[in-house]
Structures are given as structure tokens and as C-alpha cells.
C-alpha positions as CSV (number, residue, x, y, z in Angstrom):
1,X,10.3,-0.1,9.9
2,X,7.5,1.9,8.8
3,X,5.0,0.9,5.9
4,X,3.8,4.1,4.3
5,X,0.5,3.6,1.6
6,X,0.3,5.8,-1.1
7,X,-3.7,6.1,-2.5
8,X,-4.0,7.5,-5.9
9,X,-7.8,8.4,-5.6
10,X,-10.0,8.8,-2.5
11,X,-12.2,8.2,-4.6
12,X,-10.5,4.6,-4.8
13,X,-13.3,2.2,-2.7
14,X,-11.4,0.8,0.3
15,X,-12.1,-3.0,0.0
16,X,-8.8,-4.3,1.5
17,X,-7.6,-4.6,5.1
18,X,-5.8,-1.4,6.1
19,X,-4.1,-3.1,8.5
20,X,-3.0,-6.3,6.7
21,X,-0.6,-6.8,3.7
22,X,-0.9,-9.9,1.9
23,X,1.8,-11.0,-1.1
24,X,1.2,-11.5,-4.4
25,X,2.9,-14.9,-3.9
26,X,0.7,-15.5,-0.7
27,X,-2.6,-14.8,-2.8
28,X,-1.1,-16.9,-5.5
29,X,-0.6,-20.1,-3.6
30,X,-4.0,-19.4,-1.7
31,X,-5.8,-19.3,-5.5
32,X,-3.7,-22.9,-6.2
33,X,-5.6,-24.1,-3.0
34,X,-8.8,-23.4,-3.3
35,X,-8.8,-24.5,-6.8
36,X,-7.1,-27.7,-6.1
37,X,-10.2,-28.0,-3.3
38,X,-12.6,-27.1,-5.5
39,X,-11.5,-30.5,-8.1
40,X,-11.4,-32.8,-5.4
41,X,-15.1,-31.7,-4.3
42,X,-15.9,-31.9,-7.8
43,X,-13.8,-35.3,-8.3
44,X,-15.9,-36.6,-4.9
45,X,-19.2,-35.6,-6.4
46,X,-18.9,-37.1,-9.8
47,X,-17.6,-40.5,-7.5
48,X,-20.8,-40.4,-5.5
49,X,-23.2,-40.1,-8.2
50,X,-21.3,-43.1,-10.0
51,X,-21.5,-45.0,-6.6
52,X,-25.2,-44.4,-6.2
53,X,-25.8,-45.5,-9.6
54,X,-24.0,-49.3,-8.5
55,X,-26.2,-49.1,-5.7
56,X,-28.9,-48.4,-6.9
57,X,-28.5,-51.0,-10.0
58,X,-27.6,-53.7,-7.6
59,X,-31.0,-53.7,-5.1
């Protein structure tokens, strides 16, 4: 099966993989990820600073 691609504009800057195709599903669930990452970091930093805080209150 052939995959043709149609560009509208050469003017059009070329900032995607020519050779790869990803889904809009794919870059969906890849976008739920990283933000789902990105709260647990956030989530393990706010822990840390409350952490230190005990530590540091205790000595």
C-alpha cells in the first residue's frame, strides 16, 4: 500500500518526519503522558519541600 502526501504550500516549513506518520490518537495519549508525568514531578516536589521542612524543624 502506497501512502501518497499531498503539500498545499512549498512554502509550508517541513517540521515533521517525512518518513514517519504518527495518529492523532497516538499524539493524544502521548500528550495524556507527559502531562500525567509532569503532576507526579510536581506532586514529588511539593512532597520534598514539605519533608525538608519536618526535617529541618525537628534538628
Amino acid at each position: 500500500m502506497e501512502v501518497k502526501k499531498n503539500i498545499s504550500s512549498s512554502n509550508t516549513p517541513s517540521f515533521f518526519s517525512k518518513e514517519m506518520i504518527i495518529t492523532k490518537k497516538s499524539l493524544n495519549e502521548n500528550q495524556l503522558k507527559f502531562t500525567y508525568q509532569k503532576q507526579l514531578i510536581s506532586d514529588l516536589d511539593n512532597k520534598h519541600k514539605e519533608w525538608s521542612k519536618s526535617i529541618n524543624g525537628k534538628f
